[in-house]
N, C-alpha and C positions, 0 to 999 in steps of 0.2 A: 659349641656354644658356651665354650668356660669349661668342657668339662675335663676329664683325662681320655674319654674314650674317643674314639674315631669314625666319622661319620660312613666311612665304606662298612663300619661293623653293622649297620642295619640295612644291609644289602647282603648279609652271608646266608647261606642257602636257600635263597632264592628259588622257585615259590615253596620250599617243604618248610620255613619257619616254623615256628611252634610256636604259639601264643600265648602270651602273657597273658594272666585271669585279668578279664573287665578290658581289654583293648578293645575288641569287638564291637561290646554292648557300647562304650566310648563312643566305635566310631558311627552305630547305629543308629544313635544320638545326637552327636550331630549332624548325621545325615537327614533324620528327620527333624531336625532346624533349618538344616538349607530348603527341603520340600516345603515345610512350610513358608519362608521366608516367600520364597516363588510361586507357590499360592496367593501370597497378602499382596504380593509384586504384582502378579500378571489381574487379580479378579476383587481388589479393593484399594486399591493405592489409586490417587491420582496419575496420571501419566504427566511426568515434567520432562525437560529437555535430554534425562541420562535412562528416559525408560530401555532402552534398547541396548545400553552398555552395561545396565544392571540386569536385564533379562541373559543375554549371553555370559556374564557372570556367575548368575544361580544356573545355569543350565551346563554351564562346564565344571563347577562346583562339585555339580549334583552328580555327572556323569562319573566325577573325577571318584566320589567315595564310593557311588558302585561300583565302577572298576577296581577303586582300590582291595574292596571285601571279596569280592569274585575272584582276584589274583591273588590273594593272599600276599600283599602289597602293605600289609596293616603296618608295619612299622613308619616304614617312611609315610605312611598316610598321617598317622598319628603326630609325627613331628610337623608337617608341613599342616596342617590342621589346627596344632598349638598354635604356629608360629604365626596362621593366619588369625585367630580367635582371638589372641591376645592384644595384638593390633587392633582389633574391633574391639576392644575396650575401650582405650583411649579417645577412638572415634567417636564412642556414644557418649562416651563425658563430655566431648566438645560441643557435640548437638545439642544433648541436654542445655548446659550452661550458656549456650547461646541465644536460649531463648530466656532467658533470665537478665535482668538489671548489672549485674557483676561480670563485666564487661573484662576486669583485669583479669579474672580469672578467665574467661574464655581464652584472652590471648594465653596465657600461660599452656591451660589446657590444651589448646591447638596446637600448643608449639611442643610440647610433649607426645602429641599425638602424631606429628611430624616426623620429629626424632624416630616415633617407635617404628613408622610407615618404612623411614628410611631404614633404621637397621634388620629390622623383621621383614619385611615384605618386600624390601627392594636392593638386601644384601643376603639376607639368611637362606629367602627362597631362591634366590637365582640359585646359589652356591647348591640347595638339595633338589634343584632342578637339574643342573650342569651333573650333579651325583648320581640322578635317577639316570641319567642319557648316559651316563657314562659305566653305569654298574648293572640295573637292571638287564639284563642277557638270561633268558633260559637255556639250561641246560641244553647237552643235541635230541635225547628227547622228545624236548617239549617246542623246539625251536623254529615247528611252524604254525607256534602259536606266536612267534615274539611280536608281530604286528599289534599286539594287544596294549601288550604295556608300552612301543612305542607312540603308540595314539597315543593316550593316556598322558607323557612326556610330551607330545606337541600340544595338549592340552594348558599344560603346566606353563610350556614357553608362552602361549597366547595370557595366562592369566597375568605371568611377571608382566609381559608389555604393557597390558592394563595399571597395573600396582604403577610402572614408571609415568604412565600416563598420567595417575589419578594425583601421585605427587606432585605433578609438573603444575597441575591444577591447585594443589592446596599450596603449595608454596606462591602461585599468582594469589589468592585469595589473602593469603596471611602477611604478605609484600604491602598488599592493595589497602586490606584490614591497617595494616601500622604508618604509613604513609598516610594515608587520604582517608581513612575513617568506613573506605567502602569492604562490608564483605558480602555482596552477592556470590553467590554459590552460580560461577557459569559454568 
């Protein structure tokens, strides 16, 4: 992602890593963000048309960081975790802003929010998805465990299909929004 290092480097010894101080607590962190998230989801939010595409969501999320911490998985958890959190930045600025008078800024916002969907979450992650399928292997070993972290990887593919999904929908919304003035959220 710009840097000099190499994305199979956080795949090398596999699951005996050794962990960086506060990657953990990081990801424990967020993981109790996504619980909650799916708490306020399933038993106070309204239910609108995407309740079941965000419910499956937080629930593959959520499965995704406890597998990640139980496998000792934390690297790559932590970059796909960035990569996803950062992206929900931009998203929440658009929300905010949308519900505001400053209409130009929403587009803008949007359309940076756009941008970050596509490079983050519908180039960055595929690429550390297509890395996990392709690297994650335990040792002989361990390797009637590998069902594990394969699940875990079809988890990840189901999420990208989501991410292209959710573009397909914000690019209709943002098309819809600068043409005709409509932005329903369908």
């Amino acid at each position: 992602m710009g840097g000099a290092g190499s994305v199979e480097g956080i795949f090398e010894n596999l699951p005996y890593q050794k962990q960086l101080p506060f990657l953990l607590e990081f990801s424990l962190v967020q993981m109790g963000y996504v619980i909650e998230d799916l708490v306020h989801h399933l038993c106070f939010k309204d239910r609108t048309s995407d309740f079941w595409e965000m419910t499956l969501h937080h629930l593959l999320t959520l499965t995704l960081y406890g597998g990640m911490i139980m496998q000792n998985l934390i690297y790559v958890g932590v970059v796909i975790s960035w990569l996803h959190s950062t992206s929900d930045i931009t998203t929440a600025l658009s929300r905010v802003l949308s519900q505001t008078v400053y209409k130009l800024s929403t587009v803008v916002s949007f359309g940076i929010c756009i941008l970050s969907w596509i490079l983050l979450r519908n180039y960055w992650m595929p690429v550390m998805t297509y890395a996990s399928h392709k690297y994650i292997i335990y040792p002989p070993e361990l390797e009637q465990f590998q069902h594990a972290p394969d699940i875990l990887v079809s988890f990840l593919k189901v999420l990208c299909c989501m991410h292209l999904y959710w573009l397909v929908l914000f690019l209709n919304m943002y098309i819809g929004g600068i043409m005709n003035g409509t932005t329903d959220n369908t």
